[in-house]
C-alpha positions as CSV (number, residue, x, y, z in Angstrom):
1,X,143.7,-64.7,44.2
2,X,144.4,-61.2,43.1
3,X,144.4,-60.4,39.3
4,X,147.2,-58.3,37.8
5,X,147.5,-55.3,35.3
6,X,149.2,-55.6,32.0
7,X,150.8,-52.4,29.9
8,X,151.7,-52.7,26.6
9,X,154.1,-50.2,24.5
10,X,153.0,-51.1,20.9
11,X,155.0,-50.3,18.1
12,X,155.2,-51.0,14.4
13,X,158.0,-53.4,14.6
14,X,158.0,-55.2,18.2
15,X,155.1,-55.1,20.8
16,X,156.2,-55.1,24.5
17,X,154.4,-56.5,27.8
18,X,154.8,-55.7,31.5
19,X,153.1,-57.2,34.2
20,X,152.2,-55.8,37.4
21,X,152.8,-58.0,40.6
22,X,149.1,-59.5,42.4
23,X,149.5,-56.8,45.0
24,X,150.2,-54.1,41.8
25,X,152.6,-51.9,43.3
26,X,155.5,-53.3,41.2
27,X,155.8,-53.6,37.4
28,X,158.3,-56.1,36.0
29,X,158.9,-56.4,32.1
30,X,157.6,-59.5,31.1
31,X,158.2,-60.3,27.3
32,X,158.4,-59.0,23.6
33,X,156.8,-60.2,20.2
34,X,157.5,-59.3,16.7
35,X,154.0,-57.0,15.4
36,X,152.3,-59.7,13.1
37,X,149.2,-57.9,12.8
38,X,146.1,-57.0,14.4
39,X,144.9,-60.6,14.6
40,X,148.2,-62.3,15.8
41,X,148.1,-59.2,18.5
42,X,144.7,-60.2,19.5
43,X,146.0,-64.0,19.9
44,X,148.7,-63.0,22.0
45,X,146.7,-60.5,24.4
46,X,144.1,-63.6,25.0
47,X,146.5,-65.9,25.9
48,X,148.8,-63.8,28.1
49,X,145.7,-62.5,29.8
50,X,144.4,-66.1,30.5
51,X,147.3,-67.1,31.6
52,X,149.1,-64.2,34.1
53,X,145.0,-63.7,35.0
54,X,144.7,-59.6,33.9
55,X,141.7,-57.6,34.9
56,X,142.9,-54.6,33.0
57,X,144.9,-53.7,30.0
58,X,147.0,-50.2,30.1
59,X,148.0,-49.3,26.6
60,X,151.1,-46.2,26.2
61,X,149.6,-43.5,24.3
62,X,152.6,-42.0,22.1
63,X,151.5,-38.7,21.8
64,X,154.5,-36.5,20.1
65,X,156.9,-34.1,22.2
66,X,154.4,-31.3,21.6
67,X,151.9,-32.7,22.8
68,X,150.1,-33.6,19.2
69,X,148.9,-36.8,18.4
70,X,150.9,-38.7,15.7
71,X,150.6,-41.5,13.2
72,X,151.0,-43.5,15.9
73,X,148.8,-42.3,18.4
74,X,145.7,-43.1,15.6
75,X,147.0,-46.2,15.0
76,X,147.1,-47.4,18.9
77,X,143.4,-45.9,19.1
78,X,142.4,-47.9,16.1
79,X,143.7,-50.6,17.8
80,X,142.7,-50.0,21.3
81,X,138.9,-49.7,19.8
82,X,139.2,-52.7,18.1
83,X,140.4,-54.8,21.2
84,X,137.4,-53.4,23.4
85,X,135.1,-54.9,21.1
86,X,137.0,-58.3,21.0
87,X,138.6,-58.6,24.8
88,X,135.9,-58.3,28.0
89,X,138.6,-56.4,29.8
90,X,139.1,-52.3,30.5
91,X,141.5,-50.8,28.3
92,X,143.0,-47.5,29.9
93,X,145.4,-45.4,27.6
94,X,148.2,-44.0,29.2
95,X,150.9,-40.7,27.9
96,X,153.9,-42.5,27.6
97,X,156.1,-39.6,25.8
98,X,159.0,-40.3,27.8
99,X,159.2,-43.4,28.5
100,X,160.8,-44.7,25.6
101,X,163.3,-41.7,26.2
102,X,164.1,-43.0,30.0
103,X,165.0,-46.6,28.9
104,X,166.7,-45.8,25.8
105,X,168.7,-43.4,27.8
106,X,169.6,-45.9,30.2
107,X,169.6,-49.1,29.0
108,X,170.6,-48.3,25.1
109,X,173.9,-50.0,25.0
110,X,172.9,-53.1,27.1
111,X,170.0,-54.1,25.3
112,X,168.1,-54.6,21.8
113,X,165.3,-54.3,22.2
114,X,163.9,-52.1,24.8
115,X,160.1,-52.6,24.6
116,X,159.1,-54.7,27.1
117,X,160.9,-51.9,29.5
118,X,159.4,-49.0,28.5
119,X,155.8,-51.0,28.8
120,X,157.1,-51.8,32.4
121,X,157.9,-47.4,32.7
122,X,154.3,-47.2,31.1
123,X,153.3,-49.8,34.2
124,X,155.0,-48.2,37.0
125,X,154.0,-44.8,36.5
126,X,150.5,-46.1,35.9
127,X,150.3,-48.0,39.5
128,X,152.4,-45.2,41.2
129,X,149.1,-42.3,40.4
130,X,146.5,-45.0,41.1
């Protein structure tokens, strides 16, 4: 059975998932959890991977608008190192500058929380080059 590809869009407050389909042409968002720390993080990752069988993790890389890395973008490489010592997976990072931008743009008055969507942009654009 084909494996799938899961994106994540983490942020300080809420971490979102998307899952590509087996085939991975399609991206669908597939949930959000509140950021508990590294640890929890690492708990979560294990057991969605186990479960929706990933062979490969694609992490949004929020680089600012002008093209400099951020706060953020450090602490998503801290993290990103520290998963690829603990998960036997391949971690690819991936720009996601505007992806947050697309859904908010769209979906901002229909929905609270919008991470899991902009993971499944992240996911999309990711299968759409590869």
């Amino acid at each position: 059975m084909s494996k799938r590809i899961l994106a994540v869009d983490y942020g300080e407050k809420f971490i979102g998932f998307a899952l590509s389909d087996r085939r991975k042409k399609i991206a669908f968002p597939y949930k959000i959890v509140q950021n508990k720390g590294k640890e929890c993080f690492l708990e979560e990752i294990r057991k969605i991977c186990q479960k929706e069988k990933i062979e490969k993790i694609i992490f949004g890389l929020p680089i600012g608008l002008s093209g400099r890395e951020t706060k953020q973008t450090q602490r998503v490489k801290v993290l990103v190192n520290y998963l690829s010592k603990k998960i036997n997976l391949p971690i690819e990072l991936v720009d996601e500058r505007m992806s947050s931008k697309i859904v908010q743009k769209t979906f901002s008055k229909k929905r609270k929380r919008i991470d899991n969507l902009s993971a499944t942009i992240i996911l999309q654009s990711y299968l759409e080059k590869y």
